[in-house]
N, C-alpha and C positions, 0 to 999 in steps of 0.2 A: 241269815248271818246275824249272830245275836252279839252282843257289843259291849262296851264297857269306856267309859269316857272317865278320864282321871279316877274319882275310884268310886263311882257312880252305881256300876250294874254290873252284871258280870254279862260272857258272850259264847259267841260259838261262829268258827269257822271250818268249813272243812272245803278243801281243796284236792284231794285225796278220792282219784278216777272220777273228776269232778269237769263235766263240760258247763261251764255255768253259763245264764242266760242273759246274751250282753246287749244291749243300744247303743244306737251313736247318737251322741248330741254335740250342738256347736254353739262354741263358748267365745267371748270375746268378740272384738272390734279391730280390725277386720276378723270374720268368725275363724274356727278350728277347729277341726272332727273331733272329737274323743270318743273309743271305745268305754264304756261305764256297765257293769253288772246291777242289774235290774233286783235292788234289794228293798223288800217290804220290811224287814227288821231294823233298820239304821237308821238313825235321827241324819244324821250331817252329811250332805255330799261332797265328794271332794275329789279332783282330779290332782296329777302329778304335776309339781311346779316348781319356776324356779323361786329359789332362795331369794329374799327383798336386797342382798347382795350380789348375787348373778349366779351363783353356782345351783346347783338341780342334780334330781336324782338320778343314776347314770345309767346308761341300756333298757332305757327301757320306750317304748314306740308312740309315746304322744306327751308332750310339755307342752303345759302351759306357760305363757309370760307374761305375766301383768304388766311388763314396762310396755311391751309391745300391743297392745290391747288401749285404744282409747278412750275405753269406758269404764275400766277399774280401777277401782277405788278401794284403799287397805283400811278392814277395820280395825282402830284406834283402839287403846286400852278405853279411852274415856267413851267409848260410843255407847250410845245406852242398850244397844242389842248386843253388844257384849258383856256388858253390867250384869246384865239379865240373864245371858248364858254362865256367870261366874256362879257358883264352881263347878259345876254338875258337868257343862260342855266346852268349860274353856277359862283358862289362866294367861297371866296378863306376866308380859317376861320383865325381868326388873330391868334387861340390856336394853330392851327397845322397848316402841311404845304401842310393839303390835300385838293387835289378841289371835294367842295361839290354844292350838290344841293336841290331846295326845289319846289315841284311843286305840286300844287293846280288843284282838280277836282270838280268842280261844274255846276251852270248855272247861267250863266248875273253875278252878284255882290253876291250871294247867294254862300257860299262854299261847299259843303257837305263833302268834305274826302282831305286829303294832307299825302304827304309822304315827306320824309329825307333820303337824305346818303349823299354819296360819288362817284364819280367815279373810277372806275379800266381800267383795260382790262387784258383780258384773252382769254384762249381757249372756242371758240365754234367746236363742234362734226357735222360735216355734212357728208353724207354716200353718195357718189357717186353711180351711179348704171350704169355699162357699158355694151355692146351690147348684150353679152352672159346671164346676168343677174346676176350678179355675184358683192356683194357691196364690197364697199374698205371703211374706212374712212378717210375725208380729213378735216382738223384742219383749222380753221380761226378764227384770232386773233380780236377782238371784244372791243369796249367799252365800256362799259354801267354802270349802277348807281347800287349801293348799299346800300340797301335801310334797314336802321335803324328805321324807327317809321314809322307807317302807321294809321293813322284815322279817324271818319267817316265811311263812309259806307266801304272802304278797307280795314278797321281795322278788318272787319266782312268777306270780302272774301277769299276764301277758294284756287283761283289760288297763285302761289308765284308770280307772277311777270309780267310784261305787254313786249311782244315782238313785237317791233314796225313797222311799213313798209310803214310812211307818204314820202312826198317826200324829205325830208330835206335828207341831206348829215351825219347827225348824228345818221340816224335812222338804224337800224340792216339787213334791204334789201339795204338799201344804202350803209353802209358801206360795204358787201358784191356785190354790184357792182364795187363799187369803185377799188375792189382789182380784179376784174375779173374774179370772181367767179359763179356769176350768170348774165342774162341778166335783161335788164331796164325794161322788164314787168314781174308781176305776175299775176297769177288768182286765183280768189277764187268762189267756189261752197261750200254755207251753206245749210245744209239741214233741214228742218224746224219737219219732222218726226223722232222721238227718236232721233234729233241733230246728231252732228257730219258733217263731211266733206270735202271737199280737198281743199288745195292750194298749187299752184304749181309754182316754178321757171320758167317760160316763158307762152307764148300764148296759151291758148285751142283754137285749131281749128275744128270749128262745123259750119254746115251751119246756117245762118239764126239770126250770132248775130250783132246786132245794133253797132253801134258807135257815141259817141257824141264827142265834142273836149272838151279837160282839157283846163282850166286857170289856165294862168302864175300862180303858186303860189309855196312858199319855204314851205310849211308845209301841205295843206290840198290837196286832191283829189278834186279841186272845180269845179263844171260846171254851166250851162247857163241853170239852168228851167226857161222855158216862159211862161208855163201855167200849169193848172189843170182843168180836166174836169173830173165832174160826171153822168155816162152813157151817154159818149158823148156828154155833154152839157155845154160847157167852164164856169170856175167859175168867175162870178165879180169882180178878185181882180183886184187891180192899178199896173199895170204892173212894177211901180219902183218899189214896193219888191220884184220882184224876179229881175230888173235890177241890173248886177253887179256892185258894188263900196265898196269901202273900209267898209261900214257898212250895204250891201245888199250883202249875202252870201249863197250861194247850197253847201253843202258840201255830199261826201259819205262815211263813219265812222261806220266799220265792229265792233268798241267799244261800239257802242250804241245801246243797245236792242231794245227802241223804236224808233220814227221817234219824230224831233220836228218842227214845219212849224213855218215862220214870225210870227210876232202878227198879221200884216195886214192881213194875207191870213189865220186868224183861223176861224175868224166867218163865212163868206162864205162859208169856206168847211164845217163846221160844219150843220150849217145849210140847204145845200144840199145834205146830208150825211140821216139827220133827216126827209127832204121832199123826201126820193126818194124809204125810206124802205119801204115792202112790208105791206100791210094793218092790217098782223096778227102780225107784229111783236110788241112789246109793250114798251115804255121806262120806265126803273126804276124809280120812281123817289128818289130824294136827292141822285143822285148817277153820279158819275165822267164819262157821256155820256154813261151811258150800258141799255141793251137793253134786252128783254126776246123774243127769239122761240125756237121752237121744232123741226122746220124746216130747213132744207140744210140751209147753210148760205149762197150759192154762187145764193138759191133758194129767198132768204128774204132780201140781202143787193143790193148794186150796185154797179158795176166797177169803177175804176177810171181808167184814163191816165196822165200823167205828159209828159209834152209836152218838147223837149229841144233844142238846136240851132242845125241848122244843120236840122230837119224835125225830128229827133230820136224821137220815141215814147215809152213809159214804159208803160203796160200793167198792174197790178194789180188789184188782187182780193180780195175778201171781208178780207184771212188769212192776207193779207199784211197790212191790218189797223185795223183790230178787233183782241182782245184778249180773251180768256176766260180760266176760270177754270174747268167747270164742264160742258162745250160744252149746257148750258142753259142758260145764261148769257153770253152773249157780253160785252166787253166795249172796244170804239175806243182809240188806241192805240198811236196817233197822240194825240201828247200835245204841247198848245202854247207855244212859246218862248215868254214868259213877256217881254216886252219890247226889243227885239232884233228884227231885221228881217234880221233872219239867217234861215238857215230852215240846217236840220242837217237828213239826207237819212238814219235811222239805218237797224238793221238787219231786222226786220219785213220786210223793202219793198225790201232786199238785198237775201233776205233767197230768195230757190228753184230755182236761177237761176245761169249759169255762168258770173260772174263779174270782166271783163279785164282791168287793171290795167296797162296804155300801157306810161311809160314817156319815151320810145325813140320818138317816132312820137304823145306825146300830146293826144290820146286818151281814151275816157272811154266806155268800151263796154259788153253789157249785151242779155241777151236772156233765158227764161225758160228754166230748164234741171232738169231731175232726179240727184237727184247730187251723188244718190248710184249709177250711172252706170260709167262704163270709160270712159274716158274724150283721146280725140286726142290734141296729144301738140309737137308745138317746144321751142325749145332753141333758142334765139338768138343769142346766139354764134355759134351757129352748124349750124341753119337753118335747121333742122332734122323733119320731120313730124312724131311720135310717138305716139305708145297709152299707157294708161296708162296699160293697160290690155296684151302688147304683144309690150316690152319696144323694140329700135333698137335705141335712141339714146345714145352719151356717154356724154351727161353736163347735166341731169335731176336731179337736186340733191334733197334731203331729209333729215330729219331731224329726222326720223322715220324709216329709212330701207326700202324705196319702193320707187319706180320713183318719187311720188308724199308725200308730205308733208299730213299727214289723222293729220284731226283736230280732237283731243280727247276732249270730251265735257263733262265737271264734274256738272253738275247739284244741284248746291249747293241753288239756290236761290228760290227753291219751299215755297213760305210762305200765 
């Protein structure tokens, strides 16, 4: 989910046969579950709340309430972490003396959904799990938005709130670095079968996973795609849309269900996509690229690879760019960015594998896995080799009561 704060950045959200990948976390004194969507693209976390007058956004299945919370605390125009957020994340209202914010989810100049609040901070609930196996919980003080109107397509979603893990300093892994509470890498394993999955405070170590390098960037997971080939047979794009510059962008963005590629690099794939399926397969026509068989699809479609600096290679199969509803209909899953050439990596090509999220040493690292089996993990603070399955180290935290962070996936978006 790419983002736009006052008039900052631009964004992207898509909600649109979109199961997105949610957690609970517990917020406040006495605590409170909140369902939140697991996004690596968004600086600021925020759940739904009330109004610092009493009123709150209506129907919808988790509020917050800072009156009822004895640990929160509203931040101030004059606070200096608001100061610091002025303008980029946040504007200070001339009615009150609270620092609000307002940020827009859409794509290129198109809006689709925005929200409102305010910032606070308060208690977040994290469960330690040390060597005997045995949880404690351990309290960290947090920031984030407070979010009073939501509309568009979030007006319609069913999580309360977005928990953030981009690289900025404002985002909710971040700011839990910051205090030393977790180490500078996460991972995350989405599982593509009945959903769900894990993410975890430090490195999964497994043999066999790739690494490419991050680029420098304060807000996105960015890297260096150089290519795309289908079955092995590199596509004709112009290699400056995927060359980095400030308006030629790869991002990887666990908010976004689908994948979206450059405009330069749509027709190309598209149209090698369409030359490479197998004889029996049929196109729909008048219809948004789908496709009719009966047969396997790993049988009927073609592989891709996405090529990235460094020799890294991404392996994908036909699930990772095809959709369907009723496993008889296909339709590619990969939509052009109109006029942008950004290409945005969502969870279709992220799903079924482990994806290392590594900003002390800059890199990004990926490799097929069952993502229902246990995963081997350190802590970078401990340096601890563990499993998830037969815990031995002491800084694995959760959010959930288990070594590892289990993504609860609410399937709200079947339409």
């Amino acid at each position: 989910m790419l983002f736009r704060f006052c008039n900052s950045f631009f964004l992207h959200l898509n909600l649109h046969f979109c199961r997105p990948y949610v957690t609970r976390i517990q917020l406040g004194n006495p605590p409170k579950n909140f369902s939140v969507l697991i996004d690596t693209a968004s600086i600021m976390s925020w759940v739904s709340c009330r109004t610092p007058g009493g009123s709150s956004v209506s129907s919808l299945p988790g509020i917050f309430d800072p009156r009822s919370s004895s640990t929160s605390s509203l931040i101030s125009c004059s606070d200096k972490t608001c100061q610091a957020m002025i303008p980029d994340l946040a504007v200070c209202s001339k009615s009150s003396d609270s620092c609000e914010w307002h940020v827009l989810y859409g794509s290129g100049v198109a809006v689709y959904s925005n929200t409102t609040g305010y910032y606070i901070s308060d208690v977040a609930h994290l469960e330690i799990l040390n060597a005997v196996g045995h949880t404690s919980s351990a309290p960290a003080t947090i920031i984030f938005g407070c979010s009073t109107l939501r509309s568009g397509e979030l007006a319609e979603a069913k999580f309360d709130g977005i928990l953030t893990f981009a690289p900025h300093q404002m985002s909710f892994s971040s700011q839990l670095h910051s205090q030393g509470l977790i180490p500078g890498v996460f991972s995350l394993c989405l599982k593509s079968a009945y959903w769900g999955g894990i993410l975890v405070f430090g490195e999964i170590l497994e043999e066999g996973i790739v690494y490419t390098s991050l680029l420098p960037s304060p807000i996105f997971f960015q890297l260096y795609l150089e290519s795309i080939a289908v079955n092995s047979q590199e596509l004709p794009i112009e290699p400056s849309f995927f060359r980095p510059s400030r308006k030629h962008v790869t991002i990887a963005d666990s908010g976004t269900s689908l994948t979206y590629l450059a405009d330069g690099a749509y027709d190309p794939f598209i149209n090698a996509i369409t030359a490479a399926v197998s004889p029996h397969v049929r196109l729909v026509k008048n219809s948004d690229r789908c496709f009719v068989t009966s047969i396997n699809i790993d049988l009927s479609f073609p592989t891709l690879t996405l090529h990235f600096t460094g020799g890294a290679v991404m392996k994908l199969k036909p699930n990772n760019y095809l959709r369907s509803e009723d496993e008889v209909i296909y339709c590619i899953a990969w939509k052009r960015n109109y006029g942008e050439q950004i290409t945005v990596l969502g969870d279709i090509v992220l799903k079924d594998k482990i994806i290392v999220h590594d900003l002390e040493n800059m890199l990004f690292g990926w490799m097929d896995f069952d993502c229902s089996r246990p995963v081997n993990v350190t802590s970078s603070i401990r340096k601890k080799r563990v499993s998830s399955g037969n815990v031995s180290s002491h800084k694995i935290w959760s959010l959930t009561g288990v070594a590892i962070i289990i993504v609860h996936i609410l399937c709200h978006f079947d339409r």
